[in-house]
C-alpha positions in Angstrom: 125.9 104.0 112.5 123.4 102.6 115.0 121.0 105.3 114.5 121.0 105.0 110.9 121.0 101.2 111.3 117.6 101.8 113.7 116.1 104.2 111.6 116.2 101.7 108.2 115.4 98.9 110.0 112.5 100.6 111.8 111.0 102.5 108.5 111.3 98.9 106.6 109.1 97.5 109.0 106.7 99.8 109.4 106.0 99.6 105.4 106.2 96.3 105.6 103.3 96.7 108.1 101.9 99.6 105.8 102.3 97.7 102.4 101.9 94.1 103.6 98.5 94.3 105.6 96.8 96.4 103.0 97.4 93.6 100.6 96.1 91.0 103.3 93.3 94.0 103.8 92.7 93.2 99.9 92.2 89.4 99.7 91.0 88.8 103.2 87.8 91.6 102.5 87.8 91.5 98.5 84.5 93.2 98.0 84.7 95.4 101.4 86.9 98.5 100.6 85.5 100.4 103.9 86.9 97.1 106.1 90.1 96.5 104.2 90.4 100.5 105.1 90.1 99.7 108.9 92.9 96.7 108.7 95.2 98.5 107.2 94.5 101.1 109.8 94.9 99.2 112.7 97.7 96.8 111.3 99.7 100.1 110.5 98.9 101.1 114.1 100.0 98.4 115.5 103.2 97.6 113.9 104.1 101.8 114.5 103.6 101.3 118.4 105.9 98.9 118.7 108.9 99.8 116.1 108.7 103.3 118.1 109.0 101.0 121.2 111.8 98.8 119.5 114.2 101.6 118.6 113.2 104.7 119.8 116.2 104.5 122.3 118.7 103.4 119.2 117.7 106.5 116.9 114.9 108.8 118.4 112.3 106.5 116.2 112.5 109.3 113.2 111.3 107.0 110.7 110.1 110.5 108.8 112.5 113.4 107.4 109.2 115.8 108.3 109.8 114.3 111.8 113.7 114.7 111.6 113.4 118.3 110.2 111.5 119.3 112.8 113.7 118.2 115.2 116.9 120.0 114.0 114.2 123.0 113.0 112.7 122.9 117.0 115.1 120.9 118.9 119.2 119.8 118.9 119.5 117.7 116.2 122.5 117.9 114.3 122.7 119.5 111.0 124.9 117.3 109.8 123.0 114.2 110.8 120.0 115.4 108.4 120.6 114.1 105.1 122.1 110.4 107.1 119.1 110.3 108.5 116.8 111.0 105.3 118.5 108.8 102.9 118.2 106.0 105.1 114.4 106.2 106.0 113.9 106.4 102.0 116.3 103.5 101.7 114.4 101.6 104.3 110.8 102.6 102.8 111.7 101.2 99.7 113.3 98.1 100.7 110.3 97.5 103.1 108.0 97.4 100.5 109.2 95.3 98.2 110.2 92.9 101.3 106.2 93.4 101.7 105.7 92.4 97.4 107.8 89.5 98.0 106.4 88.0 100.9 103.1 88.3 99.0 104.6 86.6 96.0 104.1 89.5 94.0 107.1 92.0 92.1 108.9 93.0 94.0 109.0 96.4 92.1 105.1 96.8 90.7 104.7 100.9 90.3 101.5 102.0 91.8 98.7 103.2 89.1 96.7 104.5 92.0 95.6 107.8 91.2 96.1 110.1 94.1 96.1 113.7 92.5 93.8 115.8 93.6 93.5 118.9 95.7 91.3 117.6 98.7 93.7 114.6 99.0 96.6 117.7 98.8 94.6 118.8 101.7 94.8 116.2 103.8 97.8 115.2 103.9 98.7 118.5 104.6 96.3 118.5 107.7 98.1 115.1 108.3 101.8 115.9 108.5 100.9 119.4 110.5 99.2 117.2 113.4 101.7 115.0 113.4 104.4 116.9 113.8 102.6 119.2 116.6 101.7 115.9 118.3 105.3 114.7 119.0 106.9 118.2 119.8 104.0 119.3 121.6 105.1 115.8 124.0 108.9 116.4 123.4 108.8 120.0 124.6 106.4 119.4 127.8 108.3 116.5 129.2 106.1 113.8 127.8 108.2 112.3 124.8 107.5 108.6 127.2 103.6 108.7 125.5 105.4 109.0 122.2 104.5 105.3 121.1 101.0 105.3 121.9 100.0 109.1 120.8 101.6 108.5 117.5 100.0 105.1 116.7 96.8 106.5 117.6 97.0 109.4 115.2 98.1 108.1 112.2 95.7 105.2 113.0 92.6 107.5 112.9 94.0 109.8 110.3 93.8 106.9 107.8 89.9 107.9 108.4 89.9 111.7 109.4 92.0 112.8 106.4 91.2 112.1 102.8 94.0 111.1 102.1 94.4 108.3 104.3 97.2 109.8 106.2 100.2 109.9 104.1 102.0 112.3 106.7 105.5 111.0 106.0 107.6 111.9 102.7 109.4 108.3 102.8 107.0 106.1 103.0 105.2 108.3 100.3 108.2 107.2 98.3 108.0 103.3 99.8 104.1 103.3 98.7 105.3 103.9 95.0 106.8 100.6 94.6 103.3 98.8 95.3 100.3 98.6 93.1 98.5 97.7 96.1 95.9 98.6 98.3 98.1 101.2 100.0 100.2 102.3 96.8 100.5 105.9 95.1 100.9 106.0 91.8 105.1 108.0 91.3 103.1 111.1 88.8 100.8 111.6 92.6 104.3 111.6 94.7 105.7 114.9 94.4 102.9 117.0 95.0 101.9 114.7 98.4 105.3 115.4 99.3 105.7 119.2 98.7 102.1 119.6 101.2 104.1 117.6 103.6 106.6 120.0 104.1 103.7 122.5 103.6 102.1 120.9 106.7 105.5 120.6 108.7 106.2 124.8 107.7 102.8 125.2 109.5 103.6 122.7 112.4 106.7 124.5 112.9 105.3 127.9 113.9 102.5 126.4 115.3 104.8 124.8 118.2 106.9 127.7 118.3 104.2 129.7 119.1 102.0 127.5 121.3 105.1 125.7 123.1 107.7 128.4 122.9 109.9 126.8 125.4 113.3 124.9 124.7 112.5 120.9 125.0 114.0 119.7 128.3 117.5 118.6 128.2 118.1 115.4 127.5 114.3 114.5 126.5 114.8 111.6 123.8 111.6 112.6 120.5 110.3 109.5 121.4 
C-alpha cells in the first residue's frame, strides 16, 4: 500500500507540474509559444527530479506503466503488482490535473481540443518512450540506478524540444493531459493512438536493452 500510495502521489504531482506550469507558461508569455514551450520544459524538469528523489525509495518512482512494464518485462517486478501499479498512476494523472485546473481557477474537468493526430507527432513519441525506457534500464542494469533523478529529468526536459511531440513518453499522463484544455492538453480522439506508439516505443526499448545490456540488473539495484 505504500508503493501505490508513492506512486499516486508522485504521478499527481508531476502533472500538476506538467499541467500547471504550462498554463502559467500561457499567461506569463501570451504571445511567445516558443518560451511558454521552454517553461513548461524546464518546470516539468524540475518538479520530475525531485518527485524521483521524494519517492523513489517508497515505490521505485514508476510514475509510467511503459516504465513499470519494463521492469517486470527486464527486471523482478512482480506480475501481480502490474495492474496496482497502472491503475494508480492513471488515478494519480487524472487527479493531478484537475488539482492543476483548480488551482488555476479553471474546470476542473475541461477536455482538451488540442489536436495532436498526426503521424510525425506518432513518431515522436514513439522515439520518446524507446529512450526513455533504454535510459533507466541501461542505469538499472549497469549499477547506476543512483543518476536515475537527474538522467531522467534531463531527457524528458530536452525531449519536449527533440521530439515533435513534445515528449509524451508516458501512457498516464497522456491520459492526465486529456482533462486540460491547456497549453499541455491532448485532445481524448489523439489519446489512443499516442498511447499504442508508446508501447510501440517500449517493444523497441525492450529488445534494444536486451540486446545491448544483456546482463541481469544487480541484485537489489532499486529502478531509480
Amino acid at each position: 500500500m505504500r508503493k501505490l500510495v508513492a506512486e499516486f502521489a508522485g504521478t499527481a504531482l508531476l502533472l500538476i507540474g506538467v499541467v500547471g506550469s504550462g498554463i502559467m507558461a500561457e499567461r506569463l508569455s501570451p504571445a511567445d509559444v516558443g518560451l511558454q514551450l521552454f517553461q513548461n520544459a524546464a518546470a516539468t524538469a524540475g518538479v520530475l527530479y525531485a518527485v524521483i528523489l521524494m519517492f523513489g525509495p517508497a515505490s521505485g518512482a514508476h510514475f509510467n506503466p511503459a516504465v513499470t512494464l519494463a521492469d517486470w518485462a527486464l527486471g523482478d517486478f512482480p506480475r501481480r503488482h502490474i495492474v496496482p501499479y497502472v491503475v494508480v498512476q492513471v488515478a494519480g494523472a487524472v487527479t493531478g490535473t484537475v488539482l492543476a485546473n483548480l488551482m488555476f481557477d479553471l474546470d476542473a474537468v475541461d477536455w482538451s481540443s488540442r489536436d495532436r493526430s498526426a503521424g510525425h507527432l506518432w513518431l515522436g513519441v514513439a522515439i520518446a518512450t524507446a529512450g526513455l525506457v533504454v535510459l533507466i534500464f541501461s542505469l538499472v542494469r549497469t549499477g547506476r540506478a543512483r543518476h536515475a533523478a537527474g538522467a531522467v529529468a534531463a531527457y524528458i526536459g530536452g525531449a519536449y524540444y527533440f521530439t515533435s511531440s513534445t515528449s509524451f513518453a508516458n501512457p498516464a499522463v497522456t491520459v492526465g493531459r486529456m482533462f486540460s484544455d491547456t497549453f499541455a492538453g491532448i485532445e481524448p480522439s489523439s489519446a489512443p493512438m499516442f498511447i499504442v506508439m508508446q508501447i510501440a516505443g517500449l517493444v523497441a526499448a525492450l529488445a534494444l536493452i536486451r540486446f545491448v545490456y544483456p546482463q541481469d540488473k544487480p541484485a537489489g539495484t532499486p529502478v531509480s
